[in-house]
Backbone bond lengths (Angstrom), bond angles and torsions (degrees), N, CA, C in turn:
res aa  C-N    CA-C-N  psi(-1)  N-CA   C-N-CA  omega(-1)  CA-C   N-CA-C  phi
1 X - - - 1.448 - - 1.535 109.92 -
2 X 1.535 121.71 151.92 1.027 105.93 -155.74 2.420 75.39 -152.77
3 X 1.408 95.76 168.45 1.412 105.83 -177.85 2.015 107.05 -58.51
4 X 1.101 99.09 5.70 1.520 115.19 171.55 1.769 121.04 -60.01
5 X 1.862 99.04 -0.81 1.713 109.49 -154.96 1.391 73.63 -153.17
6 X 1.346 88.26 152.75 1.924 116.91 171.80 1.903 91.19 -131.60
7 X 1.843 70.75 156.34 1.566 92.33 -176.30 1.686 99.28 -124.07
8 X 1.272 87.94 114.07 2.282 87.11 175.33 2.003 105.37 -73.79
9 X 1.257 121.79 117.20 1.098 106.45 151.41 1.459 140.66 -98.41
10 X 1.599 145.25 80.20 1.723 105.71 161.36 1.009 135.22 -68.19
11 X 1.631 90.77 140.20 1.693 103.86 -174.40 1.746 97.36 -85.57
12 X 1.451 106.25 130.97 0.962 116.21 168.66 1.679 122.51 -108.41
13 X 1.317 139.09 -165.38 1.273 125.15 -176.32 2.048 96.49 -81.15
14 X 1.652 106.51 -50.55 1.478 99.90 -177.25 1.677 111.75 -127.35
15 X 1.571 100.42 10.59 1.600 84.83 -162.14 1.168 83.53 -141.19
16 X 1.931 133.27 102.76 1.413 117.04 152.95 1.128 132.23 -87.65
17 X 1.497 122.29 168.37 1.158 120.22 -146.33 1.847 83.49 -130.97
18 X 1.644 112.58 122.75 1.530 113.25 155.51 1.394 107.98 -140.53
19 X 1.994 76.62 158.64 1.556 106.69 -162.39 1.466 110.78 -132.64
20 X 1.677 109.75 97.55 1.716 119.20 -179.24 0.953 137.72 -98.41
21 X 1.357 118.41 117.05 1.504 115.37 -169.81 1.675 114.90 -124.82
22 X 1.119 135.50 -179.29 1.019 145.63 -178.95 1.710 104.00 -79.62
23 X 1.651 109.99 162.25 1.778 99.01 159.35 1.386 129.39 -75.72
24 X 1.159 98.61 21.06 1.716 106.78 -176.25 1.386 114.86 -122.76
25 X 1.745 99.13 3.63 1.303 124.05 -175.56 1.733 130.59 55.81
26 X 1.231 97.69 31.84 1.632 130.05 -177.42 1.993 81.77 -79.92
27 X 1.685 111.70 132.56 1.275 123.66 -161.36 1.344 83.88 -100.23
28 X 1.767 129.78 145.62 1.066 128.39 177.98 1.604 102.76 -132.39
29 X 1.388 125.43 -48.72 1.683 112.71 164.79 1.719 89.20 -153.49
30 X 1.551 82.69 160.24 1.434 112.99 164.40 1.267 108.73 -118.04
31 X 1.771 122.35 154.55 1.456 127.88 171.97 1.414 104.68 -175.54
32 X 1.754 91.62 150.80 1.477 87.56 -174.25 1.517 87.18 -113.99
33 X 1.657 109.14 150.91 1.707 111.31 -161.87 1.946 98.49 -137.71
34 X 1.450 122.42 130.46 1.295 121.33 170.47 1.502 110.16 -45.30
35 X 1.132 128.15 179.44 1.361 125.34 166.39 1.639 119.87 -85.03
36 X 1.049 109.07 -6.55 1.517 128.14 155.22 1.186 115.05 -74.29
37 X 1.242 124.91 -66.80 1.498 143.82 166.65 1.641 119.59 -37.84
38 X 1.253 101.91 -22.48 1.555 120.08 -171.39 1.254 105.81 -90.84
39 X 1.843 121.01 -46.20 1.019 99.28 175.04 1.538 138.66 -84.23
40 X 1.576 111.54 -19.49 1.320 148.01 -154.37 1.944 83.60 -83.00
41 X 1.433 110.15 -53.86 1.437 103.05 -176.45 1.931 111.73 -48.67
42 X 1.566 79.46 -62.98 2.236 88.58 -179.19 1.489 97.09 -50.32
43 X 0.939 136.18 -42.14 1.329 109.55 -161.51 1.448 122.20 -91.72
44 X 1.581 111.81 16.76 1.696 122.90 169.42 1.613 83.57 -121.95
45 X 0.899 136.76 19.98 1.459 141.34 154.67 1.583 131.62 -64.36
46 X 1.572 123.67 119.03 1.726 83.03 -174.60 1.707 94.86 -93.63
47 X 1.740 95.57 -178.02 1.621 93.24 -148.12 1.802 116.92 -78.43
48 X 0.833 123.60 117.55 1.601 133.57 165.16 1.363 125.23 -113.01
49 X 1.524 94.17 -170.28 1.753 82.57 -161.58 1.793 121.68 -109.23
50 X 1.190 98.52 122.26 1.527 113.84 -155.00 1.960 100.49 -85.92
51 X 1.495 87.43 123.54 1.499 87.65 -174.58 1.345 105.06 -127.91
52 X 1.464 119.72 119.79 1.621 130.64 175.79 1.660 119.60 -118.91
53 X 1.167 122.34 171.80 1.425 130.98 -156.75 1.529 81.65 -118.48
54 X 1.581 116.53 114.74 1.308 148.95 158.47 1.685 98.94 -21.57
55 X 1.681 119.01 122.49 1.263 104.87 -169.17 1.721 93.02 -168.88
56 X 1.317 121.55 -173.65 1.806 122.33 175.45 1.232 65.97 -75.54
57 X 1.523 135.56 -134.73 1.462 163.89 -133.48 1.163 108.18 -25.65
58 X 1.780 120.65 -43.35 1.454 104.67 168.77 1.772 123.43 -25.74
59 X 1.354 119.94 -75.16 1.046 142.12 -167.12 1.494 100.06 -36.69
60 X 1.811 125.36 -43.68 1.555 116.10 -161.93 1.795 79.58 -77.87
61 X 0.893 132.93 -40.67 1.900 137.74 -134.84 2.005 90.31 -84.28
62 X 1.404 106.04 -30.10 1.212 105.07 173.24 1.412 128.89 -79.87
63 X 1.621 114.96 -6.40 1.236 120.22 -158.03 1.672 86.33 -116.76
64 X 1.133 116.57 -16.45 1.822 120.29 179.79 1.616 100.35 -78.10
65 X 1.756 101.36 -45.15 1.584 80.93 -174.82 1.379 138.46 -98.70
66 X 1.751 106.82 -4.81 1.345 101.92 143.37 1.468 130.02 -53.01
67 X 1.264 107.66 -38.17 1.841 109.91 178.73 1.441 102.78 -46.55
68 X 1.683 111.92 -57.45 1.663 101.63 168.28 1.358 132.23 -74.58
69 X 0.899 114.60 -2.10 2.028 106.70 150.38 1.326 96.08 126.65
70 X 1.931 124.47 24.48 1.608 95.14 -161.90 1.812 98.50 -129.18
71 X 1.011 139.64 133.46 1.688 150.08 -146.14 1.605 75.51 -79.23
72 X 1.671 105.35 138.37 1.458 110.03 173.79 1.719 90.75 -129.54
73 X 1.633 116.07 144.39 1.093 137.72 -158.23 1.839 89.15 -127.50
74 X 1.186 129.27 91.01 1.616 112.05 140.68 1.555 141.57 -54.83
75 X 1.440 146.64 137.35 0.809 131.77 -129.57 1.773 84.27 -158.39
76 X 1.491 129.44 99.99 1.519 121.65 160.75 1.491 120.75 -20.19
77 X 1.006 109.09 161.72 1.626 120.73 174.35 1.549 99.83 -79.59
78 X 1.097 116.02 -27.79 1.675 111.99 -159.58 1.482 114.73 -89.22
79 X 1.667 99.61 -6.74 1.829 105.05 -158.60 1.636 79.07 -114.50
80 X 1.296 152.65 -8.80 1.043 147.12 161.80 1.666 131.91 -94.45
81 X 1.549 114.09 2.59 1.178 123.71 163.02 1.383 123.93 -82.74
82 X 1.193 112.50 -22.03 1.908 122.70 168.31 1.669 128.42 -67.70
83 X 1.587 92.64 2.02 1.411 85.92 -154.83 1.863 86.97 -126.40
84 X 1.187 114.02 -9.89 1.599 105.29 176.96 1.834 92.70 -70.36
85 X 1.254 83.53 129.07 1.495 110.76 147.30 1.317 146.65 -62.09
86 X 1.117 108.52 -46.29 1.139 123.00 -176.66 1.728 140.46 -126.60
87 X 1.176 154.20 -144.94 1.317 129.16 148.76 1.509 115.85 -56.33
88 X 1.750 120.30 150.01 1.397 127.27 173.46 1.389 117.79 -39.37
89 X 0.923 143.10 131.66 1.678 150.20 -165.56 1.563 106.80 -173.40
90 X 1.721 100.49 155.22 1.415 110.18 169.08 2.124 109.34 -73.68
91 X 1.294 90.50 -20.45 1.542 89.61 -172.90 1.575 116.15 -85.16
92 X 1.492 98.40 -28.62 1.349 108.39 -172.21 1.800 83.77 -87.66
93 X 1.148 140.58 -49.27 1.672 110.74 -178.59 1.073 131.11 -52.04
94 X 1.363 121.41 -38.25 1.399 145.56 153.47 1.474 102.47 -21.96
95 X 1.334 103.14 -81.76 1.421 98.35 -177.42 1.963 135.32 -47.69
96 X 1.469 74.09 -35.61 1.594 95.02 -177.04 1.030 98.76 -56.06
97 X 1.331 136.54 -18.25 1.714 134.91 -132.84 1.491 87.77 -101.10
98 X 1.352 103.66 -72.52 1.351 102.69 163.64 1.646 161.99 -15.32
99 X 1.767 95.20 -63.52 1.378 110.95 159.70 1.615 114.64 -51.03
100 X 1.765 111.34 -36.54 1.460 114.83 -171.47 1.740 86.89 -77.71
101 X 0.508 136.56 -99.15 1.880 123.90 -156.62 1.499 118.70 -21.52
102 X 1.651 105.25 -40.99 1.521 118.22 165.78 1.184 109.20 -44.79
103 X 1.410 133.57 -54.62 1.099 153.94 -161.12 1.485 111.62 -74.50
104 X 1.064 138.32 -59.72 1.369 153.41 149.12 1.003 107.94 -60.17
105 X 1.370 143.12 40.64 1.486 148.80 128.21 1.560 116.97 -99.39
106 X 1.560 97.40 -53.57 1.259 107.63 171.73 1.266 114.82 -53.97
107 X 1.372 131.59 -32.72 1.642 128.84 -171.85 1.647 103.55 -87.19
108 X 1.456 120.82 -41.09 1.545 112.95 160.61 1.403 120.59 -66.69
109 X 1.297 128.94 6.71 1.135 113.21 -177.32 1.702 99.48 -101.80
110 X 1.354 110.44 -33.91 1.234 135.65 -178.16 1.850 115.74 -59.22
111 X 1.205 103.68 -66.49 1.533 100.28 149.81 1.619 141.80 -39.62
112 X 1.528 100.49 -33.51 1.349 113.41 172.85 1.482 109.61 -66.75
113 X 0.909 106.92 -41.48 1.723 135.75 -174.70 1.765 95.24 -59.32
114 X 1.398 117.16 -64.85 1.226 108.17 -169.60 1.501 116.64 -76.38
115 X 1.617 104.70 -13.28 1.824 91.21 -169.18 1.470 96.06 -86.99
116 X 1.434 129.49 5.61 1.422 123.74 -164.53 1.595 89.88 -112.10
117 X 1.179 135.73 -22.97 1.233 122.92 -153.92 1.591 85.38 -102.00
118 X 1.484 140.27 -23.02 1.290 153.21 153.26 1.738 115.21 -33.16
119 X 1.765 97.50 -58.70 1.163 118.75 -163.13 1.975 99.74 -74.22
120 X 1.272 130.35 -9.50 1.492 106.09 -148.24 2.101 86.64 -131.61
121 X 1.098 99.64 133.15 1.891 96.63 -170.60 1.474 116.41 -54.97
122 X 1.248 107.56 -35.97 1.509 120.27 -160.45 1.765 109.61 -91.69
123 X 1.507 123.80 -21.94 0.911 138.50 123.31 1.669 133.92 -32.97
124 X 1.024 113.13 -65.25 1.775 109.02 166.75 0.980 110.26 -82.74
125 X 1.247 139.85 -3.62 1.789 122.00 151.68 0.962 142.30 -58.53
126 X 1.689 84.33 -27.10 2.107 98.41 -166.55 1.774 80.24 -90.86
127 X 1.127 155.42 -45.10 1.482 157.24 -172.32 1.834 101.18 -66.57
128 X 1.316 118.87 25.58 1.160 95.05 152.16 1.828 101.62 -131.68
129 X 1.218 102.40 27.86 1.729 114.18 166.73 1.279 88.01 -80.21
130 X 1.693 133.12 137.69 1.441 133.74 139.44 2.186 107.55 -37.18
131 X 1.060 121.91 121.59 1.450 135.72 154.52 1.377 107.45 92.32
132 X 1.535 94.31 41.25 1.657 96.89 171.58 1.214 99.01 -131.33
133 X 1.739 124.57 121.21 1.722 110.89 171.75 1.368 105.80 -94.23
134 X 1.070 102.11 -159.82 1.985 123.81 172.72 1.120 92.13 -47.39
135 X 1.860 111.26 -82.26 1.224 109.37 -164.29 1.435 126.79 -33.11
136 X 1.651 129.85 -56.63 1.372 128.85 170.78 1.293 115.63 -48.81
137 X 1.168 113.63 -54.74 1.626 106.44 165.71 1.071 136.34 -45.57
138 X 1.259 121.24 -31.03 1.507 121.23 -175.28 1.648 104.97 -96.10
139 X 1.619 104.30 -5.00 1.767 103.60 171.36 1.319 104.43 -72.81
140 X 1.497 96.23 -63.56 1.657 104.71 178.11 1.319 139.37 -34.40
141 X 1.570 116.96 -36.61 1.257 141.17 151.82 1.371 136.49 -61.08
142 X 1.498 98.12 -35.17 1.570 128.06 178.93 1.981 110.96 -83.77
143 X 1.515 111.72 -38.45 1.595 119.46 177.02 1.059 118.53 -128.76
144 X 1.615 135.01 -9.48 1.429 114.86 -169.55 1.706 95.31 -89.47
145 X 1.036 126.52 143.55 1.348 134.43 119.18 1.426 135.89 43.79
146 X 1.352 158.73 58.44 1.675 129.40 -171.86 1.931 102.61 -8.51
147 X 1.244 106.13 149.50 1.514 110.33 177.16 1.349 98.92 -80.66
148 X 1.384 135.64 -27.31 1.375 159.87 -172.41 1.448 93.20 -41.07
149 X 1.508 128.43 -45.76 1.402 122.95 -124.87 1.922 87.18 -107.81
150 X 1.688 106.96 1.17 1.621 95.03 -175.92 1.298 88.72 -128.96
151 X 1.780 102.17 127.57 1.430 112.92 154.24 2.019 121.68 -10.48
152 X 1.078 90.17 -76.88 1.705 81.21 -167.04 1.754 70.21 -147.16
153 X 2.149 99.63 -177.44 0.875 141.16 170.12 2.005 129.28 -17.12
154 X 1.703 92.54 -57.12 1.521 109.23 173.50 1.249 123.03 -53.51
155 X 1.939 105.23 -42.54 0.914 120.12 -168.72 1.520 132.50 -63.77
156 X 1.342 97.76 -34.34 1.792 120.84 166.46 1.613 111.83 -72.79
157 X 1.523 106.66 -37.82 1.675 106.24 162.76 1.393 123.70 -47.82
158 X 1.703 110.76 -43.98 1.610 134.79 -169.30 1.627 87.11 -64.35
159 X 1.243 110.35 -61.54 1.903 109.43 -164.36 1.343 101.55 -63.72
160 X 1.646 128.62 -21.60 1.874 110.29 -172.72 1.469 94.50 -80.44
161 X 1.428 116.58 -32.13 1.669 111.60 -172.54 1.504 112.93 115.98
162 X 1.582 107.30 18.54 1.190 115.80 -161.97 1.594 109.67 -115.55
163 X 1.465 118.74 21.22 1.515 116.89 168.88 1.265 113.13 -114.05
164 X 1.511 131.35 115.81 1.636 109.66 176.16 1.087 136.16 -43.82
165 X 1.350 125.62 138.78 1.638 134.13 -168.96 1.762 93.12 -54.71
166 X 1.066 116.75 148.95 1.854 123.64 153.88 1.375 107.18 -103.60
167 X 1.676 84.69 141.40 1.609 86.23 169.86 2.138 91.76 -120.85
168 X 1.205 97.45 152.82 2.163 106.57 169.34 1.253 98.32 -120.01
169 X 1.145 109.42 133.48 1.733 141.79 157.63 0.836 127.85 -117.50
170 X 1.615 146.17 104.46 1.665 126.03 170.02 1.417 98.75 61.64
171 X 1.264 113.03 44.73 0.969 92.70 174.11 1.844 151.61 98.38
172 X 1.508 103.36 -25.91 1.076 125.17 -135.08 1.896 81.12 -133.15
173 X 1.317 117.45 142.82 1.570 130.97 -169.89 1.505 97.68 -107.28
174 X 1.328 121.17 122.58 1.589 106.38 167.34 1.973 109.01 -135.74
175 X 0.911 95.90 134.12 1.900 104.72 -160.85 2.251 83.23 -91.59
176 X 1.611 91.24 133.07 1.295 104.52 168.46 1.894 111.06 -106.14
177 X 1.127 99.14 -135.12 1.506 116.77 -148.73 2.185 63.58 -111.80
178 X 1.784 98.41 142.64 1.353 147.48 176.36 2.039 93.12 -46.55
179 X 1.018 102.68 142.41 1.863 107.18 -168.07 1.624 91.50 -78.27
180 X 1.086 121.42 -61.23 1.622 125.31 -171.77 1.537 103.16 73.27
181 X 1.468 104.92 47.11 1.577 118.14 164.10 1.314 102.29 -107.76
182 X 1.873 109.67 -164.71 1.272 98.36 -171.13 1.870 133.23 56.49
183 X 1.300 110.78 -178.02 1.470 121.62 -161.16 1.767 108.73 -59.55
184 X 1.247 111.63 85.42 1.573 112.14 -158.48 2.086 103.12 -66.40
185 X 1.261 109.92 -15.54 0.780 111.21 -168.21 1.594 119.25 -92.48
186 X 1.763 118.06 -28.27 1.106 118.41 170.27 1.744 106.25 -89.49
187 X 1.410 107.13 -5.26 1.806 89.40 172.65 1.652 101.01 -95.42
188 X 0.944 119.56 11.33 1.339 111.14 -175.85 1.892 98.55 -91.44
189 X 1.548 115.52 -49.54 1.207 133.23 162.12 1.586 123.73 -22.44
190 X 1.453 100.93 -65.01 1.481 137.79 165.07 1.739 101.08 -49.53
191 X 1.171 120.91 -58.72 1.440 110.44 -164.44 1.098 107.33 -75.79
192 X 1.702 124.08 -34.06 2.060 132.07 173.20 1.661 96.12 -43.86
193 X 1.170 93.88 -58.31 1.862 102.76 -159.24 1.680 110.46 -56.75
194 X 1.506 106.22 -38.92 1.299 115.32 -175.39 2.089 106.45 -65.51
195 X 1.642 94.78 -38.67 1.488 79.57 -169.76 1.720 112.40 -86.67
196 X 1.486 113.28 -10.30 1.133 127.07 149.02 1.534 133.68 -40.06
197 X 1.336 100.59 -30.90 1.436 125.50 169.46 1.273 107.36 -74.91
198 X 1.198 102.75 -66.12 2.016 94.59 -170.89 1.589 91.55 -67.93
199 X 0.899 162.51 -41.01 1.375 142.97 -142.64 1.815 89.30 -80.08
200 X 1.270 116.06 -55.90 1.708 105.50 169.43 1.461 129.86 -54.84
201 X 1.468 93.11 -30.12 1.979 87.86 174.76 1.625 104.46 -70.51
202 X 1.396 97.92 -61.70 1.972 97.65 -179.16 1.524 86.61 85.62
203 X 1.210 115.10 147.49 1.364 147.80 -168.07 1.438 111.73 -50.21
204 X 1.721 111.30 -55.78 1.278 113.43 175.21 1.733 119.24 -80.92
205 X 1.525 119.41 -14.72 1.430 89.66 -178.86 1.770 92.57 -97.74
206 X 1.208 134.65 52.23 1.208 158.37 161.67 1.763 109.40 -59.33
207 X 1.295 157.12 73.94 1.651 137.37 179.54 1.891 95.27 -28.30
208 X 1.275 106.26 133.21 1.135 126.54 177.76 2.008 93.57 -71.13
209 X 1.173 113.59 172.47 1.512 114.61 -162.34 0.885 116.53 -16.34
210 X 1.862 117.25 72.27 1.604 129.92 145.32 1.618 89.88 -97.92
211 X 1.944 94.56 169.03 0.799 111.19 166.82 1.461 138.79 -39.91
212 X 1.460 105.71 -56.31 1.818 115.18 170.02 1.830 113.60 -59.46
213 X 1.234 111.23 -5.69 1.342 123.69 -167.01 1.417 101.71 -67.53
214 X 1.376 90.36 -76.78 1.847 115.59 176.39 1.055 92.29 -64.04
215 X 1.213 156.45 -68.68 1.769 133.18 -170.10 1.614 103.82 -38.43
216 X 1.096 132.21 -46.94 1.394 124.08 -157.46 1.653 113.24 -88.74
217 X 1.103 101.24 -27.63 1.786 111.58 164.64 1.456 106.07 -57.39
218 X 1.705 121.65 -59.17 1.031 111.06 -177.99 2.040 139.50 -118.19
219 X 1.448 82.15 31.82 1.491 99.83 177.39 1.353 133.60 -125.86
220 X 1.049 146.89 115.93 1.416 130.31 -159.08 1.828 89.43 -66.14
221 X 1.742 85.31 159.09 1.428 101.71 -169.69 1.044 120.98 -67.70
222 X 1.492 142.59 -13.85 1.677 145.51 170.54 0.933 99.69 -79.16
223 X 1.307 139.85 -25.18 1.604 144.82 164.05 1.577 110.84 -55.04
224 X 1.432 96.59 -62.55 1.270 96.44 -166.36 2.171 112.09 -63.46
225 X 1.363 88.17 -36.03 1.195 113.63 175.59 1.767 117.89 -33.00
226 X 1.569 96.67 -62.28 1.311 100.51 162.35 1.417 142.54 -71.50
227 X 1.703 101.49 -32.53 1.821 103.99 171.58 1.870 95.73 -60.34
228 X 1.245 135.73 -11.96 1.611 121.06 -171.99 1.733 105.52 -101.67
229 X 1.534 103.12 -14.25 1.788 118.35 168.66 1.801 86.62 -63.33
230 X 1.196 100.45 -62.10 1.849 104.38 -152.00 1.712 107.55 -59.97
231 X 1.575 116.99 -29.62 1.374 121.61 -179.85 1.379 107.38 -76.41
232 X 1.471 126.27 -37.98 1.177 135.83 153.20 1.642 119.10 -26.32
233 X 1.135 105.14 -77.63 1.554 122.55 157.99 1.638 121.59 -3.44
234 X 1.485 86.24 -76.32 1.389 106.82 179.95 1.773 119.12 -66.10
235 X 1.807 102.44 -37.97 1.318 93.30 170.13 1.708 127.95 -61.32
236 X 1.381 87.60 -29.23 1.773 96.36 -178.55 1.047 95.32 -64.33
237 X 1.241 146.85 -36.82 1.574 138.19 -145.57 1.117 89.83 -90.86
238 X 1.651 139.96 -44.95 1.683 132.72 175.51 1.434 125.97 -66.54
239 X 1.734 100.23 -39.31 1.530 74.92 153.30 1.881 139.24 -111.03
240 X 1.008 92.24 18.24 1.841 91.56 164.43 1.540 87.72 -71.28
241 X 1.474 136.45 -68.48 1.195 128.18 -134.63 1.951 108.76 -71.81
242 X 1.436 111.90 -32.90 1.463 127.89 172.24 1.474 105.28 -78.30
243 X 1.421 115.82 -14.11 1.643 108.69 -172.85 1.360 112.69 59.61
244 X 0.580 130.86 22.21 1.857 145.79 178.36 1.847 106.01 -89.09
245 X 1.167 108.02 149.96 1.409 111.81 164.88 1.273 123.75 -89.88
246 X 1.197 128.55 -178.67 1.549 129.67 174.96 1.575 116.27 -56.07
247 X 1.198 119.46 131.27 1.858 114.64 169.00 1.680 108.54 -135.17
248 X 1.300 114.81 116.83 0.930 108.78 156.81 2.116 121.45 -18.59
249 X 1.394 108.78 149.35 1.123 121.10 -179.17 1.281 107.51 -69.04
250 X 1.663 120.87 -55.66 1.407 118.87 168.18 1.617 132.71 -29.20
251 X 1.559 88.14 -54.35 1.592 110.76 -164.55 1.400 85.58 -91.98
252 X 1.148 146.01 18.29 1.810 129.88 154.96 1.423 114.54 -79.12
253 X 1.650 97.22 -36.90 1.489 115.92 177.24 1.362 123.79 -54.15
254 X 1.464 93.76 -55.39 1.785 100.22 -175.64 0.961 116.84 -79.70
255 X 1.576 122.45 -15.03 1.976 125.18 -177.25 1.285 93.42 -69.66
C-alpha cells in the first residue's frame, strides 16, 4: 500500500473508528482501534493518507502521524456532515470523512482542469462546440495528431474509431459496427459529450427535419449518440485546421 489510499479517522474519546479506501474510493477495511491500538496499528502501517475531522485532538493525532511517515489531511466539521449517509455513528463519520477529502480532490483537480483549458488557445476553441468540456479539450490538444496530417474531416473520425467498418460483396457496400481503433480515450470523451448533448437538447428543442431529428426517431440513442461523436469529429477537424471557432450550422450559412 502506498499514499495511493486514504484512511478516514473518528476521533473518539477511547475507541476510533477507521475507514480505508482507495482514491477511486474502492472500500478496503474498516476497524474500530483503542487509542493505543490506533497508534501501534499506523505505525506498522506503510504511509498513506490520513484524513480527520478538524477537532482539539485532531491537531496532537496529526502531529503523531506525520512523525510516522503518513500525509494527514484535516477536513472542517461542516464539509463532512453532507456526506453521512446514514444514522450518526463512529463508522458512518469515518466514512463521511473520507468521501469529503475524495470530494475536495476531485473539485481541485477539476479547477485545475478548467484554468488550464482557459489558459491554452487551441483548448478554448474546441469548448466553444456545444459537448465539449476542458477535459476533451485538453485530450485533444494533449494526443490527437496536427489536423494537418488527415486528409479532411472523416479521416480524424477513422483514427478516433468513430466511422463504421465497411464490408463489399458483389458488389454491394455494407457499413458495420464503429472500428474502436485509434485514440480510445478521446472517442470515449467525444461520445459522453455527444450524449450529454442530446440529454440538453431533449427531443423537442430538436430542428424538426434536421439531421439529428431523423436520427433520433429512428435510432436507439447510443447510436445516435455516436453518429453526433463522429460529426463532432469532423467539426473539430475544420476548425483546428481554419483556426476558426465553433458556428452553429445555421449561422455558417447566413455569414
Amino acid at each position: 500500500m502506498t499514499k495511493d489510499m486514504m484512511i478516514g479517522v473518528d476521533l473518539a474519546k477511547n475507541v476510533f473508528q477507521l475507514h480505508a479506501a482507495t482514491m477511486t474510493g474502492e472500500v478496503l477495511f474498516r476497524k474500530k482501534l483503542s487509542r493505543h491500538g490506533f497508534y501501534k496499528f499506523m505505525a506498522n502501517y506503510p504511509p498513506a493518507v490520513v484524513v480527520m475531522e478538524a477537532c482539539g485532538s485532531a491537531h496532537y493525532w496529526a502531529r503523531e502521524m506525520i512523525r510516522l511517515g503518513h500525509e494527514v489531511k484535516l477536513i472542517a466539521p461542516q464539509y463532512v456532515k453532507p456526506f453521512v449517509k446514514r444514522q450518526k455513528n463512529d463508522a458512518a463519520d469515518a466514512e463521511a470523512i473520507v468521501i469529503a477529502a475524495l470530494t475536495t480532490r476531485i473539485a481541485a483537480r477539476t479547477a485545475k482542469i478548467k484554468m488550464l483549458s482557459a489558459e491554452r488557445g487551441v483548448a478554448r476553441r474546441l469548448q466553444t462546440m456545444p459537448g465539449v468540456g476542458p477535459l476533451t479539450a485538453l485530450a485533444i490538444e494533449a494526443f490527437a495528431p496536427p489536423m494537418e496530417n488527415f486528409r479532411c474531416g472523416r479521416d480524424f473520425a477513422a483514427w478516433l474509431g468513430l466511422v463504421p467498418r465497411q464490408f463489399s460483396s458483389g458488389g454491394k457496400e455494407r457499413l458495420g459496427r464503429i472500428s474502436k481503433a485509434g485514440q480510445a480515450d478521446i472517442r470515449r470523451l467525444l461520445i459522453i459529450g455527444a450524449m450529454s448533448r442530446l440529454n440538453w437538447l431533449g427531443r423537442k428543442s430538436i430542428p424538426e427535419g434536421s439531421w439529428l431529428a431523423r436520427m433520433v426517431a429512428r435510432k436507439p440513442r447510443m447510436l445516435v449518440a455516436i453518429a453526433l461523436a463522429n460529426k463532432m469529429a469532423r467539426t473539430i477537424w475544420a476548425m483546428l485546421t481554419k483556426n476558426e471557432d465553433y458556428r452553429e450550422p445555421t449561422q455558417a450559412v447566413t455569414a
